[in-house]
C-alpha positions in Angstrom: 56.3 12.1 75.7 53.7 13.3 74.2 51.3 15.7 76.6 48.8 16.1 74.3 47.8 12.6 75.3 47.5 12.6 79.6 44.6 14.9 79.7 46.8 17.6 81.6 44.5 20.5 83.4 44.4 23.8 81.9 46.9 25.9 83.7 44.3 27.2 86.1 42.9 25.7 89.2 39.7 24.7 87.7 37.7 25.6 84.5 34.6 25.9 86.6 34.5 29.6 86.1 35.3 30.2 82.6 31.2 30.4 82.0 28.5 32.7 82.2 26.5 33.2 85.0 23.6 32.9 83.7 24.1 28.8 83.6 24.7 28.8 87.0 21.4 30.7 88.3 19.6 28.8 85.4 20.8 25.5 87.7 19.8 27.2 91.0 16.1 28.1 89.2 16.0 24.4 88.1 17.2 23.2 91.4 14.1 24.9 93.3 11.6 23.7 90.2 12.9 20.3 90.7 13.5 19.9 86.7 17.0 20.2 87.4 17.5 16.1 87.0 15.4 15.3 84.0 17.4 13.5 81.5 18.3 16.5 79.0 20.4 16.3 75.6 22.1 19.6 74.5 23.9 19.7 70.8 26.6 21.5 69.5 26.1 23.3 65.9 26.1 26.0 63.8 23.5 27.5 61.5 25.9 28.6 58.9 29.6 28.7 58.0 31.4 31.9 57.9 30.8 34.0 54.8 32.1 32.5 52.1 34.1 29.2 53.7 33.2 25.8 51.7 33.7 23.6 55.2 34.6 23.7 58.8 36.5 22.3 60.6 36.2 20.3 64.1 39.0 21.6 66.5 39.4 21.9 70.0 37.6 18.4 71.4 40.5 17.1 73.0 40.7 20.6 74.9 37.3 20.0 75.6 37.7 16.9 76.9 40.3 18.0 79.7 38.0 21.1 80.5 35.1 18.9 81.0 37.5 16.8 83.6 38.7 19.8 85.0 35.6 21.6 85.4 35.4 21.5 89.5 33.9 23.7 92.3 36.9 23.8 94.7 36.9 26.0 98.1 38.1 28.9 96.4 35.7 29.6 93.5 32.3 28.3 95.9 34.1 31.2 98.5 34.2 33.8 95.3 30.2 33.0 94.3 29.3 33.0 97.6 31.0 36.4 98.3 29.2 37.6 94.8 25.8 36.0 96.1 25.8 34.6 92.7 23.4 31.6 93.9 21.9 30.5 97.3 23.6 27.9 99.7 21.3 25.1 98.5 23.0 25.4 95.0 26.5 26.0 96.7 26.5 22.3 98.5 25.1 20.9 95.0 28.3 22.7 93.1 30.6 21.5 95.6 30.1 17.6 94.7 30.0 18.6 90.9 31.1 15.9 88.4 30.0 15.8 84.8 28.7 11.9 84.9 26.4 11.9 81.9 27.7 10.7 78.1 29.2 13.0 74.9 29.6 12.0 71.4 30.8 14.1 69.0 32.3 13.9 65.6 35.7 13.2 65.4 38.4 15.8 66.3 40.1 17.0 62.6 36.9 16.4 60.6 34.9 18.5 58.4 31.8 20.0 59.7 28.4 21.7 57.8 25.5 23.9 58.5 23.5 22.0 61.3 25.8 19.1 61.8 25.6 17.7 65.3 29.2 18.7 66.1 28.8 17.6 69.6 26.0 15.9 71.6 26.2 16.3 75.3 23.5 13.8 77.5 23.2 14.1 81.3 20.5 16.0 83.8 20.1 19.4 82.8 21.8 20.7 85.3 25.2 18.6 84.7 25.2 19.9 81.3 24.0 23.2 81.2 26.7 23.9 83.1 29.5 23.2 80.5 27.5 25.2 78.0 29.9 28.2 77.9 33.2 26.5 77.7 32.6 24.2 75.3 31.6 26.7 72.7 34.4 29.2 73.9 36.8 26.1 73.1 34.9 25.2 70.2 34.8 28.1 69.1 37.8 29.4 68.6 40.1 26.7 67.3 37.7 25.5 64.6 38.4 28.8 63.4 41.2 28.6 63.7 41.9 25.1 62.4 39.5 26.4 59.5 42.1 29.2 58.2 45.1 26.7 58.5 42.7 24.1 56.6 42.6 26.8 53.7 46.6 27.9 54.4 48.0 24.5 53.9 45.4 23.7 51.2 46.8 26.7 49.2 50.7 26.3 50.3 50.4 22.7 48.5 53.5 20.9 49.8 55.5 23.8 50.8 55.4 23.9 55.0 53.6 26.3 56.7 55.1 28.0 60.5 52.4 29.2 63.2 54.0 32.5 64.5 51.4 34.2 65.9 51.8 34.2 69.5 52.5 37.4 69.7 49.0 38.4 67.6 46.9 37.3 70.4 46.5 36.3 74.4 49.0 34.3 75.4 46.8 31.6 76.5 44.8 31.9 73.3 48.3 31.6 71.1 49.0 28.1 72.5 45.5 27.1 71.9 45.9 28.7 68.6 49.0 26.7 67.5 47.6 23.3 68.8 44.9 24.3 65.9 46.9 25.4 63.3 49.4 22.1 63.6 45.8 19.9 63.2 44.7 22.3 60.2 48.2 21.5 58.1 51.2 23.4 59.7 54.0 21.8 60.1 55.6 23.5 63.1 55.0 26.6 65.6 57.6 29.8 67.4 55.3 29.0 70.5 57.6 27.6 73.2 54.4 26.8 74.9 52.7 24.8 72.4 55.8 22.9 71.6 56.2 22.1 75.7 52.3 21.0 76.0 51.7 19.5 72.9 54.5 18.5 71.4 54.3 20.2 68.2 57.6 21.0 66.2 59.4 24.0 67.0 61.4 26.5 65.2 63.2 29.7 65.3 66.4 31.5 64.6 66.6 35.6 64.5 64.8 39.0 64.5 65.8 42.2 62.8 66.9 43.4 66.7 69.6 40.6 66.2 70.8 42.6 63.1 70.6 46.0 64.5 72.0 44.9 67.6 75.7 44.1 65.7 78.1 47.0 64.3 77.2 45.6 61.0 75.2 42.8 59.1 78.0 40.8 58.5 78.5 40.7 62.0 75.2 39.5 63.3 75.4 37.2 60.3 78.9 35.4 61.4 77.4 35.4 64.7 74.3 33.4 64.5 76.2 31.3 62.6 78.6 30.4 64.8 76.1 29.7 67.2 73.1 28.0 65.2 75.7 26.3 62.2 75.8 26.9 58.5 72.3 25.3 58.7 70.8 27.8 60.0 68.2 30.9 58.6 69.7 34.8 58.1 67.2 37.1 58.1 68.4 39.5 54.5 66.0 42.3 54.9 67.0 44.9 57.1 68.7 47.2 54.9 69.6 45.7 51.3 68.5 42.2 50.8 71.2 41.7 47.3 74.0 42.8 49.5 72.5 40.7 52.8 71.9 37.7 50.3 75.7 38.1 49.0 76.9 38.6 52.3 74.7 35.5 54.0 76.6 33.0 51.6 80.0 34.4 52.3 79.7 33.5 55.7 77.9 30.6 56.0 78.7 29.0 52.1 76.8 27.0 49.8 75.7 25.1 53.0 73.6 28.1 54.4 70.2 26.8 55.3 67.6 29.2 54.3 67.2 32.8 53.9 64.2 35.3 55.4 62.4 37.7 53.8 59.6 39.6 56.0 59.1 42.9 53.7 58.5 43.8 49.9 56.9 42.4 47.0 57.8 38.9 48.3 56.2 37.3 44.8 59.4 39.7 42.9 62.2 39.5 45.7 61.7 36.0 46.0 62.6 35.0 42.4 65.9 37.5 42.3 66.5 36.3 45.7 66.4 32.6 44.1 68.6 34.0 41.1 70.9 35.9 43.2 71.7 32.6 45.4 72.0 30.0 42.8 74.3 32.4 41.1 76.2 32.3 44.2 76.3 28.3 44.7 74.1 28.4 47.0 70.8 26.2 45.0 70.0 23.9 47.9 69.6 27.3 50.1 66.0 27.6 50.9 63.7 30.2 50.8 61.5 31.6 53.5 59.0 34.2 53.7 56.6 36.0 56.2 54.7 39.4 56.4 51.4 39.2 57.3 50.5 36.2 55.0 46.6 34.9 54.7 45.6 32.0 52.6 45.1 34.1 49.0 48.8 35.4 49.8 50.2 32.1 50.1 48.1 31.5 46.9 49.5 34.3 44.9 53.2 33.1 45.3 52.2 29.3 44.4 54.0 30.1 41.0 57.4 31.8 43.2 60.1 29.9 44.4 59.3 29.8 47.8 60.2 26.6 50.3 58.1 27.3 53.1 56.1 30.2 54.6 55.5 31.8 58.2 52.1 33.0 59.4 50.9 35.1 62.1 48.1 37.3 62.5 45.7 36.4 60.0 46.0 32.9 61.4 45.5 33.4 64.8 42.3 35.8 63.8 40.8 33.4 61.6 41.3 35.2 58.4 39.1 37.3 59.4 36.3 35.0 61.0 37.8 34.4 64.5 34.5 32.5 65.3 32.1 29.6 63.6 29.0 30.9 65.8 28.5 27.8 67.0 25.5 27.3 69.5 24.5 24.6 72.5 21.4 24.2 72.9 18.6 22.0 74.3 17.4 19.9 71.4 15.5 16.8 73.9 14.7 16.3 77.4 12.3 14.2 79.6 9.5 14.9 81.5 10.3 14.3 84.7 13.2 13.3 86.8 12.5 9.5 86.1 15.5 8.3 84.6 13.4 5.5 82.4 11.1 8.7 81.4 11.1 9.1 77.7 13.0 11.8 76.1 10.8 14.8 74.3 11.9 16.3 71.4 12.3 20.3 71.9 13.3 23.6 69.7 13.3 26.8 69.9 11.0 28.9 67.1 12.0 32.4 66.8 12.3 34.7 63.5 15.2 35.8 62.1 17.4 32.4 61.1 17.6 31.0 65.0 15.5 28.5 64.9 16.7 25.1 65.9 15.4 21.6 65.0 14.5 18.9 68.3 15.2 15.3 68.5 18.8 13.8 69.1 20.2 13.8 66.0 22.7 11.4 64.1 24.7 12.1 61.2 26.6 10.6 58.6 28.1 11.2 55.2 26.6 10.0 51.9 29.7 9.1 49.3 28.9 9.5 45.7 29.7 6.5 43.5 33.4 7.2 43.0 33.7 7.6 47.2 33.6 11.7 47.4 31.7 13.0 50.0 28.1 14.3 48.4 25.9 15.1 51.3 26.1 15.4 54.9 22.7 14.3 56.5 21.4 14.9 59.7 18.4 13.0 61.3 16.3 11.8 63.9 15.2 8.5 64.8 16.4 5.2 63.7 19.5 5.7 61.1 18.9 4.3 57.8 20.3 0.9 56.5 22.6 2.3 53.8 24.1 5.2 55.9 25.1 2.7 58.8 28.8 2.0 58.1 28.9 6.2 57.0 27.5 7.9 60.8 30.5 10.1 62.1 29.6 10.5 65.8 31.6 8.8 68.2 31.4 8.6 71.7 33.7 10.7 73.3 32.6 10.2 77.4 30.8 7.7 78.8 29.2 8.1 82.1 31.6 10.9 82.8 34.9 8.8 81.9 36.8 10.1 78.8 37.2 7.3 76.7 38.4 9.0 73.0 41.5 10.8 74.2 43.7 11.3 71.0 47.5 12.0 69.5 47.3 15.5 68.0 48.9 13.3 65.2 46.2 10.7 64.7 43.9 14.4 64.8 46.3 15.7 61.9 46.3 12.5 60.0 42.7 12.7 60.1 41.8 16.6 58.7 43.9 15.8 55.6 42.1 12.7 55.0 38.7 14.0 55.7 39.6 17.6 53.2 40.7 15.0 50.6 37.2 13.1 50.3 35.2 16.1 49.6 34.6 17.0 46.3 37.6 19.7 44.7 36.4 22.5 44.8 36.1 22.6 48.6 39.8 24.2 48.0 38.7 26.4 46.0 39.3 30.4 47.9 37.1 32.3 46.0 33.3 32.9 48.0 31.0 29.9 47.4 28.1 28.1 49.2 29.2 25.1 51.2 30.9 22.2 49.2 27.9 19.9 50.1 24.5 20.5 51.4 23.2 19.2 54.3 20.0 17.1 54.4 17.7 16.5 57.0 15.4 13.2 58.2 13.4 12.3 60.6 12.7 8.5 60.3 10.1 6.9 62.7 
């Protein structure tokens, strides 16, 4: 069974309160204004990737999806903001009958995202969607980020698998979000128990140096995990000498011995004697694995080494270093009044310094070059244009408060390497560069 797919609550009693509380007393404001019920559209983007990154990627909607139907007022969390006085009694009987009922689109969960594309578009009354401001960019957020760094990981490992093992680099809440991201981005399989048990992502797992340390001698821990895992299994060989651990790993567990570990050293030169060393021995279908604080130009640098699969942690779970896409919600139309035939009017804020937004409800789709490789992403308002029909990438996501686009986390996989594939090649490309297409903006009457 695959959880991934029943929409299963976040292990909380409600996601209510994972927001700021500045929606709420913006609802209690709008409730006394009576503007609180005029048809509003909110839109999720950002203004620029990280520093350097050719593409995002779009990670976390099915997360979203179950916080949205989860997000509920129950007796205990009206009890805490009326405690806090964090709104008036008025606003109190309105959260306590709260049910997101309005529509969301969104582009698809796994595909690749640009400077100003409509990510996600969220229609309702203002004060059903302010509301889910804060948790959907906290979601958002953070496992595009992460999705983005195992985007550039598995894009550099080639065909060699790639291990989430980064639980332990972050909260523990955060880590299963984390590896749910990182199996969508290209890894094959996770050490989180957690992720494995919620979304039914590929677990693995054998020994840490303790294991080694906690034996008279290395031989012993060696013929014991053995003995308990099978010759198939993987010896960790760096603790004290890895020639003499390597040696020692196939005289135990023979020319059948599974793979070998290496967490330390100059892994590009240990892994090529290690290769030597066990193909010497017999042991040439003996795989090779290795960790230590790998990041995508790591991985990179030992393309050329004969290396079978490699383990990542921190800088995974940290976004190689961008553990955010700034992503922003904001209010891009809205009518004016509470008429539900009133027309919608397009608004924006106009600030200095780069945060300016553009109104309208937007639409976006992906112009192909003549050989089918993405060449621009554009963005507009009003009616889309013939030739870009069959080519928009928003898709409904809820309909009148009903999730109606739940996915496999496989289907979501499937689609990230497809989508990576049809850009042009040098979206792979590490080294600092603008994004891998521009985006373009219309507004067609």
């Amino acid at each position: 069974m695959n959880t991934a797919d029943l929409g299963l609550p976040v292990d909380v009693p409600s996601t209510a309160l994972f927001t700021d509380q500045y929606e709420l007393t913006m609802l209690q404001a709008a409730l006394r204004a009576g503007t609180a019920e005029r048809r509003s559209v909110f839109e999720v983007f950002t203004r620029r990737l990280p520093d350097g990154r050719r593409y995002g990627v779009v990670a976390g909607t099915g997360r979203v999806l179950d916080a949205v139907e989860n997000f509920r007022f129950d007796a205990d969390v009206l009890g805490f903001l009326s405690e806090r006085g964090i709104v008036d009694e008025a606003t109190l009987e309105w959260l306590a009958s709260y049910r997101f009922s309005g529509d969301v689109w969104g582009y698809p969960e796994g595909e690749v995202y640009f400077p100003g594309s409509p990510i996600m578009r969220v229609e309702g009354s203002f004060a059903e969607c302010v509301l889910l401001e804060t948790v959907i960019l906290s979601i958002l957020n953070h496992d595009s980020a992460i999705a983005a760094a195992a985007s550039r990981m598995s894009s550099a490992a080639g065909h060699r698998p790639l291990i989430e093992m980064g639980a332990r680099r972050t909260h523990e809440l955060a880590a299963v979000a984390a590896s749910r991201a990182a199996y969508l981005g290209g890894f094959a399989s996770t050490s989180d128990l957690a992720a494995g048990f919620r979304y039914n992502i590929p677990t693995v797992g054998t020994s840490a140096h303790a294991f080694t340390l906690l034996h008279d001698r290395e031989r012993d821990a060696f013929q014991a995990q053995v003995n308990s895992l099978g010759r198939g299994t993987t010896l960790l060989v760096d603790t004290y000498d890895v020639a003499e651990a390597v040696r020692m790993a196939v005289e135990v567990a023979g020319p059948e011995l599974g793979a070998v570990r290496i967490d330390s050293g100059d892994l590009l030169l240990v892994a090529h004697r290690v290769r030597q060393q066990l193909d010497e021995l017999g042991a040439t279908r003996t795989k090779i694995i290795v960790t230590s604080d790998l990041d995508e130009y790591a991985i990179a640098s030992l393309a050329a080494a004969p290396v079978d699969a490699y383990g990542v942690g921190t800088q995974l779970v940290t976004g190689s270093g961008h553990p955010t896409c700034s992503m922003v919600y904001k209010l891009v139309a809205r009518a004016e009044s509470a008429d539900p035939n009133a027309p919608l009017v397009p608004v924006a804020k106009k600030s200095s310094g780069g945060k300016t937004s553009i109104g309208g409800r937007k639409w976006a789709a992906r112009r192909l070059d003549a050989d089918g490789v993405a060449e621009a992403e554009v963005v507009g308002t009003g009616a889309v244009p013939t030739e870009l029909a069959d080519r928009q990438l928003l898709v409904e996501l809820v309909k009148g408060g009903d999730v109606v686009a739940r996915e496999p986390l496989d289907v979501v996989r499937d689609r990230h390497t497809a989508a990576r594939a049809n850009l042009p090649l040098s979206a792979t490309q590490l080294s600092r560069g603008e994004p891998v297409i521009p985006t373009e903006y219309v507004q067609v009457s």
